[in-house]
PQR file with spaces between the fields and no chain letter, atoms N, CA, C, O and H, PARSE charges and radii, in Angstrom:
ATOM       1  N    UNK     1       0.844   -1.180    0.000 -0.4000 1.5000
ATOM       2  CA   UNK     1       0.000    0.000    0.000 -0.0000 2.0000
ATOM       3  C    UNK     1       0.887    1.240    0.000  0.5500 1.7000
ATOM       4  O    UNK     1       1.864    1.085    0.732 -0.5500 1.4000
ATOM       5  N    UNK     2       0.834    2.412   -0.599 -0.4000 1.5000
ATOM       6  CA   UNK     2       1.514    3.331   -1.095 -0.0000 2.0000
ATOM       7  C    UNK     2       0.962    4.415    0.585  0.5500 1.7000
ATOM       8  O    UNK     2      -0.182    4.713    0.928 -0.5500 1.4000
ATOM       9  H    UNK     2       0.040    2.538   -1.194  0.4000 1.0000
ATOM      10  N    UNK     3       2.193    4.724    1.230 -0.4000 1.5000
ATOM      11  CA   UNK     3       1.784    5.628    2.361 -0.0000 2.0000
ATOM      12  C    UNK     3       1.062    6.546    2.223  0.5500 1.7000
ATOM      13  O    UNK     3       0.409    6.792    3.237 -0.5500 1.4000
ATOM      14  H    UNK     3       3.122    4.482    0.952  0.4000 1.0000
ATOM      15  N    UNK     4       0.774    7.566    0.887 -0.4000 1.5000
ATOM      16  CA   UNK     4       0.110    8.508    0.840 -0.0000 2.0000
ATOM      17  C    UNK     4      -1.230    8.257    0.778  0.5500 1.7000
ATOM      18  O    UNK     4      -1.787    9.355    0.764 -0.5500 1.4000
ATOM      19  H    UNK     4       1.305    7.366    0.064  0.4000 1.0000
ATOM      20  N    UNK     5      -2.156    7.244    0.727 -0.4000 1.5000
ATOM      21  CA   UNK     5      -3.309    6.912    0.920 -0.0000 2.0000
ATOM      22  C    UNK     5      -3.578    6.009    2.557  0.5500 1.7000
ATOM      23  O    UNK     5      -4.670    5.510    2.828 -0.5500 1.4000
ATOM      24  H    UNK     5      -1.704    6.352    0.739  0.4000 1.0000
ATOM      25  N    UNK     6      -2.605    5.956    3.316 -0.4000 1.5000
ATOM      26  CA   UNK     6      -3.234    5.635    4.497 -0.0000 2.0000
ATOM      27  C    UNK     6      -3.393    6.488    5.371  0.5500 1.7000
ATOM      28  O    UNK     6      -2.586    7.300    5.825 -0.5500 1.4000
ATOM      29  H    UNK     6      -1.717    6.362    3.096  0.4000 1.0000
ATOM      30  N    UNK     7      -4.862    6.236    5.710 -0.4000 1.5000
ATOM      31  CA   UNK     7      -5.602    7.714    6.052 -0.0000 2.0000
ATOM      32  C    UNK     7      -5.245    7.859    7.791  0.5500 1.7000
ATOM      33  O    UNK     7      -5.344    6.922    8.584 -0.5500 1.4000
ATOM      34  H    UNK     7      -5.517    5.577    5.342  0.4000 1.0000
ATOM      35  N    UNK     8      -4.854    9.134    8.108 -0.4000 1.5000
ATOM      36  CA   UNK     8      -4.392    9.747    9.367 -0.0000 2.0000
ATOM      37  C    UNK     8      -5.004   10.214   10.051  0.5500 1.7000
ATOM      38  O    UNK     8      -5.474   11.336    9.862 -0.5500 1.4000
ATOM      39  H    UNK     8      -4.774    9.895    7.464  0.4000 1.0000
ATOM      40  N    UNK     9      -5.235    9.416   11.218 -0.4000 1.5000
ATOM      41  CA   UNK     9      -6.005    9.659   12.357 -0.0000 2.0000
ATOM      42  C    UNK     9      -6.009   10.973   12.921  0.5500 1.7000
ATOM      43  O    UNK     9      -5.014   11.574   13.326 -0.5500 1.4000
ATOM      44  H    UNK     9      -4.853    8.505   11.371  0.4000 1.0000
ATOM      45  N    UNK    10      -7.214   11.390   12.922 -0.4000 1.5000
ATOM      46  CA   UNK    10      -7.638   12.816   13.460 -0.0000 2.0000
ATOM      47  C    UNK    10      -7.657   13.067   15.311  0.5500 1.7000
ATOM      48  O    UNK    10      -8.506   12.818   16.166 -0.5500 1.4000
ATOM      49  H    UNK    10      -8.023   10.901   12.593  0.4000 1.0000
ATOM      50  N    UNK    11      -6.503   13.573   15.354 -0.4000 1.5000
ATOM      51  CA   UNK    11      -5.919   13.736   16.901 -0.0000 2.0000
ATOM      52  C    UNK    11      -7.047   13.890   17.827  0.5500 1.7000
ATOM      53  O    UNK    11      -7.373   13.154   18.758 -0.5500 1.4000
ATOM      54  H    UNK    11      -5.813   13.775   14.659  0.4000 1.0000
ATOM      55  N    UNK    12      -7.837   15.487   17.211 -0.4000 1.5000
ATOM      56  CA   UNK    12      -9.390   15.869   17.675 -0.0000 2.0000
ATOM      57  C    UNK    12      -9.929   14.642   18.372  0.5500 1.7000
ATOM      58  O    UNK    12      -9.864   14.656   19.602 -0.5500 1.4000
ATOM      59  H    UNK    12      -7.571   16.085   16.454  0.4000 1.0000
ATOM      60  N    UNK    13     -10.335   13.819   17.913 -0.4000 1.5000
ATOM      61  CA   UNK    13     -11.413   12.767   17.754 -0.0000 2.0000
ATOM      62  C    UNK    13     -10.632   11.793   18.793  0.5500 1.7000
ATOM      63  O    UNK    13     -11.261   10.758   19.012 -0.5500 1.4000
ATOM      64  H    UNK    13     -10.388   13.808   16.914  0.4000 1.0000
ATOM      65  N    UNK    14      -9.653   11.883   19.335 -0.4000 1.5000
ATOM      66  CA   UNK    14      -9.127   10.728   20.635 -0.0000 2.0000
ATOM      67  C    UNK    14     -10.758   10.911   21.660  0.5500 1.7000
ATOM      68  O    UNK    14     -11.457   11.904   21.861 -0.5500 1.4000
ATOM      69  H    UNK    14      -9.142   12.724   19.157  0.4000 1.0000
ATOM      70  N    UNK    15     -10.913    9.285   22.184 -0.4000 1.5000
ATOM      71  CA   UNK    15     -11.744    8.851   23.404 -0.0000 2.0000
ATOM      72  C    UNK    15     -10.718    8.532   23.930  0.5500 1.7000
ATOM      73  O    UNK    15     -10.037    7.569   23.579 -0.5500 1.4000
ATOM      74  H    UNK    15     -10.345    8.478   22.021  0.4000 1.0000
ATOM      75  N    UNK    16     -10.349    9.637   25.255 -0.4000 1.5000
ATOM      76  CA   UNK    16      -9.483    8.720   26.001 -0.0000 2.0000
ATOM      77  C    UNK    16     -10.489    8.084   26.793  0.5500 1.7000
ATOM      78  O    UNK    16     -10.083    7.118   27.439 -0.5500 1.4000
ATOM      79  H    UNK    16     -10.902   10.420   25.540  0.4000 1.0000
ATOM      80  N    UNK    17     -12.000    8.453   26.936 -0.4000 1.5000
ATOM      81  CA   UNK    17     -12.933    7.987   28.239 -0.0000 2.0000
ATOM      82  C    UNK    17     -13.241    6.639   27.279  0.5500 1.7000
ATOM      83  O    UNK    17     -14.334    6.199   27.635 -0.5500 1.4000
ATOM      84  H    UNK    17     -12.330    9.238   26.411  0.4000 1.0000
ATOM      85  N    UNK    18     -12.676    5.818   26.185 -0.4000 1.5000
ATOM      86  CA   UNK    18     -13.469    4.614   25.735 -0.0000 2.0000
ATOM      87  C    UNK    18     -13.041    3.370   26.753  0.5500 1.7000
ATOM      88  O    UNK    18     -13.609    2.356   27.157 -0.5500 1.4000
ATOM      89  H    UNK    18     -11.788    6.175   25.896  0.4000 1.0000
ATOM      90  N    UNK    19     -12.377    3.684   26.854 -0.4000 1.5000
ATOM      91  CA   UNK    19     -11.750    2.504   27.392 -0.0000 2.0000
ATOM      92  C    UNK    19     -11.567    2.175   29.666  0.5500 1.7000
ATOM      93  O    UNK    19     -10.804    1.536   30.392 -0.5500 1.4000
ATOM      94  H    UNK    19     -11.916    4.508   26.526  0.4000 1.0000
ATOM      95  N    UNK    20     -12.223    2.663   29.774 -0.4000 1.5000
ATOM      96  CA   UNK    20     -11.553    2.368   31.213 -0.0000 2.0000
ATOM      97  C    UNK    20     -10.613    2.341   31.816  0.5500 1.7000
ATOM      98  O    UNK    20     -10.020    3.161   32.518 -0.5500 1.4000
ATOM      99  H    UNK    20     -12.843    3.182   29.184  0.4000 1.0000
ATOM     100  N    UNK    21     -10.438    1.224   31.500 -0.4000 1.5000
ATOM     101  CA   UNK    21      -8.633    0.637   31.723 -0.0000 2.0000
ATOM     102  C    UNK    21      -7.572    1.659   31.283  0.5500 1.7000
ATOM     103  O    UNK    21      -6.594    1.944   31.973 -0.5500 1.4000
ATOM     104  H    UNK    21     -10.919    0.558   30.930  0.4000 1.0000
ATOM     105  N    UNK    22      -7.887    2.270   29.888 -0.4000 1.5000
ATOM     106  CA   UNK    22      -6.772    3.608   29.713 -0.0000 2.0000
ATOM     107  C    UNK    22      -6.659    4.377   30.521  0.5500 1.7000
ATOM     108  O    UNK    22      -5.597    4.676   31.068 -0.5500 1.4000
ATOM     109  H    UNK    22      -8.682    2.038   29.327  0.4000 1.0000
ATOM     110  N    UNK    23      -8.436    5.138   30.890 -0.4000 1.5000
ATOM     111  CA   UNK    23      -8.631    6.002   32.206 -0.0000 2.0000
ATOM     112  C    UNK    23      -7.670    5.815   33.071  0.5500 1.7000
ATOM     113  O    UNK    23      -6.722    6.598   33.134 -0.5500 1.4000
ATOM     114  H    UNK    23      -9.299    4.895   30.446  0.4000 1.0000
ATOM     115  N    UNK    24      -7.793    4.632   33.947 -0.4000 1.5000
ATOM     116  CA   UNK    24      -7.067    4.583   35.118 -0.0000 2.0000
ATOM     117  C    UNK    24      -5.787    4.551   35.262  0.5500 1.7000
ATOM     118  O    UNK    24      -5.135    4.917   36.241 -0.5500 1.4000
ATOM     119  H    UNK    24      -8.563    3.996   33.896  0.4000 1.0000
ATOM     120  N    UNK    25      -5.377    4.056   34.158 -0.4000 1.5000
ATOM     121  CA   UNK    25      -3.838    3.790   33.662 -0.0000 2.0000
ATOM     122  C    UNK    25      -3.281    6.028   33.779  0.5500 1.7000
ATOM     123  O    UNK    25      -2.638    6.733   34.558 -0.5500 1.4000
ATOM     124  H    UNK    25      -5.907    3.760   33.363  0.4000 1.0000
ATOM     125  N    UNK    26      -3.980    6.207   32.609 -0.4000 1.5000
ATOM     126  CA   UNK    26      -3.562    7.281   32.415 -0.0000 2.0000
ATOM     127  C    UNK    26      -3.398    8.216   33.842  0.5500 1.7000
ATOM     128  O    UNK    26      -2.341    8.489   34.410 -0.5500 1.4000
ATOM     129  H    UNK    26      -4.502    5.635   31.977  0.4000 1.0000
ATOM     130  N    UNK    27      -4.730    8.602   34.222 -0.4000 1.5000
ATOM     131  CA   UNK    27      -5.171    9.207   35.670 -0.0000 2.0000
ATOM     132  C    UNK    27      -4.008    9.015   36.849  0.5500 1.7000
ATOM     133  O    UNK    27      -3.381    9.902   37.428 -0.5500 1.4000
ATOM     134  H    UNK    27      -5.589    8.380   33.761  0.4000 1.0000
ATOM     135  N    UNK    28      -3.900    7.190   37.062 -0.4000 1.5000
ATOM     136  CA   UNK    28      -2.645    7.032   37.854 -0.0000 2.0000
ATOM     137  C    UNK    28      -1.442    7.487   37.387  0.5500 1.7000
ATOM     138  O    UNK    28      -0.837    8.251   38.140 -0.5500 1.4000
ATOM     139  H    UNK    28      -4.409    6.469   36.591  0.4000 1.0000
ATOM     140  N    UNK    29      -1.031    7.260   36.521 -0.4000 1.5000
ATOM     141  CA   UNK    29       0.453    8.357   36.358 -0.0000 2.0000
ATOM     142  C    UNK    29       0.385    9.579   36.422  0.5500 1.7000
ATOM     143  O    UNK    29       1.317   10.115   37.022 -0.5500 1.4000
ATOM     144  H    UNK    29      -1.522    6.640   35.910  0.4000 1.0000
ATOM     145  N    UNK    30      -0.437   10.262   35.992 -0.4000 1.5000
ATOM     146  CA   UNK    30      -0.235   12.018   35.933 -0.0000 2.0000
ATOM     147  C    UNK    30      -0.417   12.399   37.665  0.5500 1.7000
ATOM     148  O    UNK    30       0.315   13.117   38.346 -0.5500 1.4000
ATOM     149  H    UNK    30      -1.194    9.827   35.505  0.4000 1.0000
ATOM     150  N    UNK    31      -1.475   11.756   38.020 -0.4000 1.5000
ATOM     151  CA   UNK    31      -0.856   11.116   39.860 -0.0000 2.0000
ATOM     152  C    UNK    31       0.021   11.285   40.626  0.5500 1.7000
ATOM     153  O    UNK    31       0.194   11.865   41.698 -0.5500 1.4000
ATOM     154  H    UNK    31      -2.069   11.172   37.467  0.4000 1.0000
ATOM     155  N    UNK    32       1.009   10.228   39.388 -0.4000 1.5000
ATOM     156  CA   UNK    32       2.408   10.066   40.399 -0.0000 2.0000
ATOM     157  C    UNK    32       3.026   10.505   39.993  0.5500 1.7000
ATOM     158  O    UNK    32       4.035   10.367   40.685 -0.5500 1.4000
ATOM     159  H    UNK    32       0.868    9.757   38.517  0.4000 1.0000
ATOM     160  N    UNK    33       3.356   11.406   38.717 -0.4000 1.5000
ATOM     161  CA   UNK    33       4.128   12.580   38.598 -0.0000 2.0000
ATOM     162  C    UNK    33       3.733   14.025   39.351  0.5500 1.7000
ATOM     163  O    UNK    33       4.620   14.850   39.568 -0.5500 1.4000
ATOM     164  H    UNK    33       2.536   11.518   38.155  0.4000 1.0000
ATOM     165  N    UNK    34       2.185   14.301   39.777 -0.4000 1.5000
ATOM     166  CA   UNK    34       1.724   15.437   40.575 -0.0000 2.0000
ATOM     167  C    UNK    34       2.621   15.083   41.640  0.5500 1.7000
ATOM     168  O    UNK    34       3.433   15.973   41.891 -0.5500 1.4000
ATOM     169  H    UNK    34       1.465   13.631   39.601  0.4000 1.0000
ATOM     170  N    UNK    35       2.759   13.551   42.670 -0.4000 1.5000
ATOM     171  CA   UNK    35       3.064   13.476   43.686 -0.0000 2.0000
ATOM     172  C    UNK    35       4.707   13.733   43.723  0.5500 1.7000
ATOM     173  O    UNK    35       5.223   14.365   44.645 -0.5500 1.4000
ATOM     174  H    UNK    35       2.099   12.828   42.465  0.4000 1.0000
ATOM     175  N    UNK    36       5.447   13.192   42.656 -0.4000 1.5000
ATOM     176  CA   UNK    36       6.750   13.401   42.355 -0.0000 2.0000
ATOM     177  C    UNK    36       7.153   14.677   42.612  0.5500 1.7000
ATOM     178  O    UNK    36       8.064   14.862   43.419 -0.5500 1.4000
ATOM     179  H    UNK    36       5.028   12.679   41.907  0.4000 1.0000
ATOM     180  N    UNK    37       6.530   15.747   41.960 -0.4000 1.5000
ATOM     181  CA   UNK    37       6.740   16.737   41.816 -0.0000 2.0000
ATOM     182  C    UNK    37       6.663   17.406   43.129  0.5500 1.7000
ATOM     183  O    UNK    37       7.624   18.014   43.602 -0.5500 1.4000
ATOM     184  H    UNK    37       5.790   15.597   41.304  0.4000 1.0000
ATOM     185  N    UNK    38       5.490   17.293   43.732 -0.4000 1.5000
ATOM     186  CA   UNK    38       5.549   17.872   45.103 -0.0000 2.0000
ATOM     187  C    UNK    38       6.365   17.611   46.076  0.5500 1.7000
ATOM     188  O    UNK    38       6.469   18.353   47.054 -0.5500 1.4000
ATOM     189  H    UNK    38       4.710   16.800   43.348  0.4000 1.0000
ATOM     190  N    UNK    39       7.238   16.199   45.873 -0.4000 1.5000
ATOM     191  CA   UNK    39       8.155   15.928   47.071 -0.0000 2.0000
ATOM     192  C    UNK    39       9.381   16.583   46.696  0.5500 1.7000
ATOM     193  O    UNK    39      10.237   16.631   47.580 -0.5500 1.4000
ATOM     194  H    UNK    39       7.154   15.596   45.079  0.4000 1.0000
ATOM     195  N    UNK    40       9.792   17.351   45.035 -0.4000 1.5000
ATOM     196  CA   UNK    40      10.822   17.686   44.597 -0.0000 2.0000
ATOM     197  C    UNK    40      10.329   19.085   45.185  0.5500 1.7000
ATOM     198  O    UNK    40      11.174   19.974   45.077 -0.5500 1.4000
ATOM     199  H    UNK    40       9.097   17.312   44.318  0.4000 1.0000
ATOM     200  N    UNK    41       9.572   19.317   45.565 -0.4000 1.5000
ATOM     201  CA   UNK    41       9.008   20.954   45.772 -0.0000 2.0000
ATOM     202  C    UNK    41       9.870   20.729   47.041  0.5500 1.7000
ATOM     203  O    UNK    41      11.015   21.152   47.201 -0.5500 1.4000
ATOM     204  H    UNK    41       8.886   18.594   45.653  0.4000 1.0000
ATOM     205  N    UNK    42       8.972   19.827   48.121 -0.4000 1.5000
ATOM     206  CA   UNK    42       9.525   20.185   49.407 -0.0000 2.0000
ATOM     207  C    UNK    42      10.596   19.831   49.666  0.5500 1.7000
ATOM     208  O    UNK    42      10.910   19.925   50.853 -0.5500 1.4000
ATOM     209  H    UNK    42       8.042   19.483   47.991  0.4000 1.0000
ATOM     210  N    UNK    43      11.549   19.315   48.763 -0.4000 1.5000
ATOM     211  CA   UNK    43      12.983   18.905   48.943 -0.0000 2.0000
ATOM     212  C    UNK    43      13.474   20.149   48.543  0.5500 1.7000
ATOM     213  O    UNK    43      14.185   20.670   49.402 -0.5500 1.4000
ATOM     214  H    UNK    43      11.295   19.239   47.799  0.4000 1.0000
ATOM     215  N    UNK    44      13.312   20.852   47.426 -0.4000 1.5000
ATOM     216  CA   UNK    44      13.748   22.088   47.270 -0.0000 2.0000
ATOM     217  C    UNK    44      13.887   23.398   48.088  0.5500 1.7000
ATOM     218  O    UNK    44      14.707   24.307   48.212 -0.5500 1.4000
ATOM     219  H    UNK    44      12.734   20.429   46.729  0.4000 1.0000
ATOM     220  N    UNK    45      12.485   22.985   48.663 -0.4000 1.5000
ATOM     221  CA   UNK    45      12.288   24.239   49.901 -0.0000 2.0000
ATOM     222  C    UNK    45      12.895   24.479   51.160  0.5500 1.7000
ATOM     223  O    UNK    45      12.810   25.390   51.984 -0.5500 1.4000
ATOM     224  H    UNK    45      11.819   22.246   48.562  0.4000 1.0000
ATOM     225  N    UNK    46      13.765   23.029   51.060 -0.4000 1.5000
ATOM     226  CA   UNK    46      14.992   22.901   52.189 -0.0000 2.0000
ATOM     227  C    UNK    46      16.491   23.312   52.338  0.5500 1.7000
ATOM     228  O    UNK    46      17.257   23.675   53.231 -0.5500 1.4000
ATOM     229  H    UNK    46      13.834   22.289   50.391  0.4000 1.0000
ATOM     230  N    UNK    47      16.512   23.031   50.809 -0.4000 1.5000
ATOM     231  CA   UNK    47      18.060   23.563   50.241 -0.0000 2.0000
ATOM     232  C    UNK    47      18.365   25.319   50.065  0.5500 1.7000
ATOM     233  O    UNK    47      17.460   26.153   50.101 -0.5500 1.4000
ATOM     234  H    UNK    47      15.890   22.736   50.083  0.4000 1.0000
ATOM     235  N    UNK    48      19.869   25.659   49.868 -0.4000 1.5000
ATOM     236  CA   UNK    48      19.907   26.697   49.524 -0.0000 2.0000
ATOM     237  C    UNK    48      20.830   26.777   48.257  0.5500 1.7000
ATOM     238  O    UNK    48      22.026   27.047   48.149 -0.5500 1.4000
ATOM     239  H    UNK    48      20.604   24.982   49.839  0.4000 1.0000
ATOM     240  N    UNK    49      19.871   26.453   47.340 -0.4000 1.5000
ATOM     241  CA   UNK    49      20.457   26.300   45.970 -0.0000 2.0000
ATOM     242  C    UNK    49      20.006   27.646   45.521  0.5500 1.7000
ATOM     243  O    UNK    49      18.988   28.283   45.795 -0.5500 1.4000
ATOM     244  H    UNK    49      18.899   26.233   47.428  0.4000 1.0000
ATOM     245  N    UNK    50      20.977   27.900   44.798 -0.4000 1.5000
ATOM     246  CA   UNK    50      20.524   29.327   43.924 -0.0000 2.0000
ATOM     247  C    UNK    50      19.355   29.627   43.152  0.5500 1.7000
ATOM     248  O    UNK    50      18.966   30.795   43.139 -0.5500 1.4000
ATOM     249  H    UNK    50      21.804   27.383   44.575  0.4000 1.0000
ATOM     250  N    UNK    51      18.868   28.937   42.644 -0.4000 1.5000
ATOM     251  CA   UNK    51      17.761   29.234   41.280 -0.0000 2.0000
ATOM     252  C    UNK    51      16.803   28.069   41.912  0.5500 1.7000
ATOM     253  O    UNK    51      16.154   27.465   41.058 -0.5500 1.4000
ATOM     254  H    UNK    51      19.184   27.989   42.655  0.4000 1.0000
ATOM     255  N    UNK    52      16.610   27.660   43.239 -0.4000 1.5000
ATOM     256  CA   UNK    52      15.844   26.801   43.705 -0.0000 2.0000
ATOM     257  C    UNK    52      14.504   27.551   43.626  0.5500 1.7000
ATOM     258  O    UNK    52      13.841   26.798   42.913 -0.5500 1.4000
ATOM     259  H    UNK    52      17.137   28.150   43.932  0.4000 1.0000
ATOM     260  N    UNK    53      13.825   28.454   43.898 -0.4000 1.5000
ATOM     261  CA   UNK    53      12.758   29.673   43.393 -0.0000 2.0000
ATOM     262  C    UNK    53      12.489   29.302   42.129  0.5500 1.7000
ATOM     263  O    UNK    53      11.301   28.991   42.043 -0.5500 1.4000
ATOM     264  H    UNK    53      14.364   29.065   44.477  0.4000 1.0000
ATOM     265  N    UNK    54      13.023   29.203   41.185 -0.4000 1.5000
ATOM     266  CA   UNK    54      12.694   29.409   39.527 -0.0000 2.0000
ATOM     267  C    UNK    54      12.006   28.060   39.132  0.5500 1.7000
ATOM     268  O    UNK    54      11.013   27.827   38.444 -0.5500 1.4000
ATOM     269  H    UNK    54      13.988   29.455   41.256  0.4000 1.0000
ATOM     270  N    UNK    55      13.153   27.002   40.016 -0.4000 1.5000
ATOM     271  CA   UNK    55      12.504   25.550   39.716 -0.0000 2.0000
ATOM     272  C    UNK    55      11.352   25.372   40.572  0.5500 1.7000
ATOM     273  O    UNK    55      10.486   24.924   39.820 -0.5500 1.4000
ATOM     274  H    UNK    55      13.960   27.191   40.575  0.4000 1.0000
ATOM     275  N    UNK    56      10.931   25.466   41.589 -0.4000 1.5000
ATOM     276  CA   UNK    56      10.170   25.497   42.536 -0.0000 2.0000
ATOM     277  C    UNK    56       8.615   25.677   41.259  0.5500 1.7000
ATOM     278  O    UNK    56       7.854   24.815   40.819 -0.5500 1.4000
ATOM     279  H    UNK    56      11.634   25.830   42.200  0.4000 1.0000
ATOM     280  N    UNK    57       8.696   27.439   40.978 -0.4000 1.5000
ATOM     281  CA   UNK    57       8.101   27.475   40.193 -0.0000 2.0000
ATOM     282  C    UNK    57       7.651   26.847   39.076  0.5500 1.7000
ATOM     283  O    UNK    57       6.434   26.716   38.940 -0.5500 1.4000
ATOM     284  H    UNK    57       9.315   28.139   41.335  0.4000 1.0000
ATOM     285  N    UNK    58       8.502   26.376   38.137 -0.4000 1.5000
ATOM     286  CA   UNK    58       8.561   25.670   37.328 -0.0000 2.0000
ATOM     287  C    UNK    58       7.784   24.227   37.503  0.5500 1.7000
ATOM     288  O    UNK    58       7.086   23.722   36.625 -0.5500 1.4000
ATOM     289  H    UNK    58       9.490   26.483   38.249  0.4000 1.0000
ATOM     290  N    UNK    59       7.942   23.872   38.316 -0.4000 1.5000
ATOM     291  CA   UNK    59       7.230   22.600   39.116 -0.0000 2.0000
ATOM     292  C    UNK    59       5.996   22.740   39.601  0.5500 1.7000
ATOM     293  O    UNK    59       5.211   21.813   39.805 -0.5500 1.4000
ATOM     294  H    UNK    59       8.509   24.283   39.030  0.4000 1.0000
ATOM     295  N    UNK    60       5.769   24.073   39.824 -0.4000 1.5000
ATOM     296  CA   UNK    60       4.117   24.212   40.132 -0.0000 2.0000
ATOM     297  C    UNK    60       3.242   24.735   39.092  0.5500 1.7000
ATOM     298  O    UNK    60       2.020   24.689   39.235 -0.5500 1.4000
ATOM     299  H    UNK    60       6.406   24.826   39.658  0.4000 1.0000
ATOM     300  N    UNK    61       3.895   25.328   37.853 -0.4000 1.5000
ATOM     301  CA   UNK    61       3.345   25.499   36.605 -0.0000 2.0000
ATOM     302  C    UNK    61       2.963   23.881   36.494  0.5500 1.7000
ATOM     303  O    UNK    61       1.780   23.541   36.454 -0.5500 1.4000
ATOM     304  H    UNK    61       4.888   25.366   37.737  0.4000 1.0000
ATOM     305  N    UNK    62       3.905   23.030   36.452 -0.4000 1.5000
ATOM     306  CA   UNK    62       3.820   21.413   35.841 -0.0000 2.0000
ATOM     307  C    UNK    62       2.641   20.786   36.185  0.5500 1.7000
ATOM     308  O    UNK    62       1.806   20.298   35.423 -0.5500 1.4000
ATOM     309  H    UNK    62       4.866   23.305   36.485  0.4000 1.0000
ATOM     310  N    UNK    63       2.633   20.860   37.979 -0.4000 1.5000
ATOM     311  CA   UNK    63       1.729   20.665   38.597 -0.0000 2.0000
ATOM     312  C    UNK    63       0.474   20.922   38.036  0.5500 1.7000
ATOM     313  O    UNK    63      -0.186   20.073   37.438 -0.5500 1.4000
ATOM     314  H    UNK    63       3.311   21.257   38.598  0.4000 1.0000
ATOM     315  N    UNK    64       0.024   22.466   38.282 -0.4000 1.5000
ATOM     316  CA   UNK    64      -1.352   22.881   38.030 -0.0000 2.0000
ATOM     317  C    UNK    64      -1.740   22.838   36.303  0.5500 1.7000
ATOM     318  O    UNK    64      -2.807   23.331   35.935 -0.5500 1.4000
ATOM     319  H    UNK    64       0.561   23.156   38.768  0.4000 1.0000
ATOM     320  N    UNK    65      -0.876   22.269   35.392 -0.4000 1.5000
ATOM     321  CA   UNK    65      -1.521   21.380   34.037 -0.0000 2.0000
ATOM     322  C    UNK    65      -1.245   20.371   34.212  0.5500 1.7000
ATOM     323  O    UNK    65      -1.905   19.931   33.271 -0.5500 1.4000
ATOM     324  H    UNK    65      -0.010   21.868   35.691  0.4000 1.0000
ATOM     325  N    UNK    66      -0.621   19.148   34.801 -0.4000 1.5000
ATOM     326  CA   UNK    66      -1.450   18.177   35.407 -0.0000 2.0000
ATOM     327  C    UNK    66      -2.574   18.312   35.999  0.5500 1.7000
ATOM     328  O    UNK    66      -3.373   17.396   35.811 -0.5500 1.4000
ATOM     329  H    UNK    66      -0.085   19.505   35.566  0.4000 1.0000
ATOM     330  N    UNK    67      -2.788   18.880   36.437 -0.4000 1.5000
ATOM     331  CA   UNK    67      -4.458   19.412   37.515 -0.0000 2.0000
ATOM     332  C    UNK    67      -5.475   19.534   36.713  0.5500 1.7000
ATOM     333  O    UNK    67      -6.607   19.103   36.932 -0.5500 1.4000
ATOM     334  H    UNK    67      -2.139   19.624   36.589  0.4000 1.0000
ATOM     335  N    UNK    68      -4.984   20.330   35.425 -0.4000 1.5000
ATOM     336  CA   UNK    68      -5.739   20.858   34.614 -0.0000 2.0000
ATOM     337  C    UNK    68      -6.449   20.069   33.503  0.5500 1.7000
ATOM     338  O    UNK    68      -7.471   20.271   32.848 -0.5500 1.4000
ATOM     339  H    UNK    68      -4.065   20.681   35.247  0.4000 1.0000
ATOM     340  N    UNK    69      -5.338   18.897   33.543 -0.4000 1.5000
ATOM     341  CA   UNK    69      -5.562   17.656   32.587 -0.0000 2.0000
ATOM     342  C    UNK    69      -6.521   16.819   33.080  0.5500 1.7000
ATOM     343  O    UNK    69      -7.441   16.299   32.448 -0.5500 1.4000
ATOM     344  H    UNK    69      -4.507   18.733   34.076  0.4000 1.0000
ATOM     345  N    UNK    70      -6.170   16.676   34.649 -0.4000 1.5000
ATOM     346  CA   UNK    70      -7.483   15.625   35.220 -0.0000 2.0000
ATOM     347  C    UNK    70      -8.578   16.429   35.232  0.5500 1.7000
ATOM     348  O    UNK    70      -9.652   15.828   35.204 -0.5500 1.4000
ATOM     349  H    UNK    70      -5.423   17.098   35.163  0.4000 1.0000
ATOM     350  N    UNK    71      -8.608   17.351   35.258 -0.4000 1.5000
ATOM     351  CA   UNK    71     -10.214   18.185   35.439 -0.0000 2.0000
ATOM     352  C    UNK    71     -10.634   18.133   34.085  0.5500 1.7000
ATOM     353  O    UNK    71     -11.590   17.370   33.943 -0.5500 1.4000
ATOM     354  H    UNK    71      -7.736   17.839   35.280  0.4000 1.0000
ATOM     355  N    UNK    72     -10.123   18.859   32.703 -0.4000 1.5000
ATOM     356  CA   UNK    72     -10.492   18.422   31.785 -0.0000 2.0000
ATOM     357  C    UNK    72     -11.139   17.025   30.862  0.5500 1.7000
ATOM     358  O    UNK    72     -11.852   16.979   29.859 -0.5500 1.4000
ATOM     359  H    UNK    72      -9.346   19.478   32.818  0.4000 1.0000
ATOM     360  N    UNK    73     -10.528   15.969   31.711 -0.4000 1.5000
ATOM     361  CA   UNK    73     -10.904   14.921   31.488 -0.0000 2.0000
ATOM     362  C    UNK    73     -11.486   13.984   32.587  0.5500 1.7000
ATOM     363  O    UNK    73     -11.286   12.770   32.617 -0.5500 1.4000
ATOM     364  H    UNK    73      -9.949   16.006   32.526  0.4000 1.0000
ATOM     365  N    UNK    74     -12.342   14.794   33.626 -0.4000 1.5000
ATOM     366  CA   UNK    74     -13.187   14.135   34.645 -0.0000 2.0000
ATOM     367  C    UNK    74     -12.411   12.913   34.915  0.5500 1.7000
ATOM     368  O    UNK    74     -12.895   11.787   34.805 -0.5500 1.4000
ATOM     369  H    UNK    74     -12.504   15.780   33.602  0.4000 1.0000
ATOM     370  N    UNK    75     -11.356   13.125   35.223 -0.4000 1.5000
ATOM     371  CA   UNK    75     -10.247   12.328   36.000 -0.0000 2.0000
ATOM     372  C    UNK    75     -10.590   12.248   37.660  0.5500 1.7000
ATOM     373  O    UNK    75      -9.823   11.659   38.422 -0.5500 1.4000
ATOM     374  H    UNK    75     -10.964   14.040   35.312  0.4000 1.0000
């Protein structure tokens, strides 16, 4: 079959809710990267690293679109 006729799935159109099992799969990791992240927060908030502020931040941007992802998708 010649690649230019196999037709390309329209990103739009993902069910991540078809499946269940994806749900939970998915839901639990973004999870345990929220939780990751927060223990790198409070490990940070101990040190006196220079640019520990910037990452701090940086990590709570990460955070709150993870957040944003489970709410969007009634996670």
């Amino acid at each position: 079959m010649n690649r230019s006729n196999i037709p390309i799935p329209d990103a739009s159109r993902v069910e991540l809710g078809q499946y269940d099992s994806v749900r939970t799969h998915v839901r639990q990791q973004v999870c345990d990267e929220v939780r990751k992240l927060e223990r790198r927060i409070d490990t940070l908030k101990l040190t006196q690293a220079p640019h520990a502020e910037i990452i701090i931040s940086a990590y709570e941007r990460m955070i709150e679109r993870k957040r944003g992802f489970l709410q969007n998708w009634d996670m």
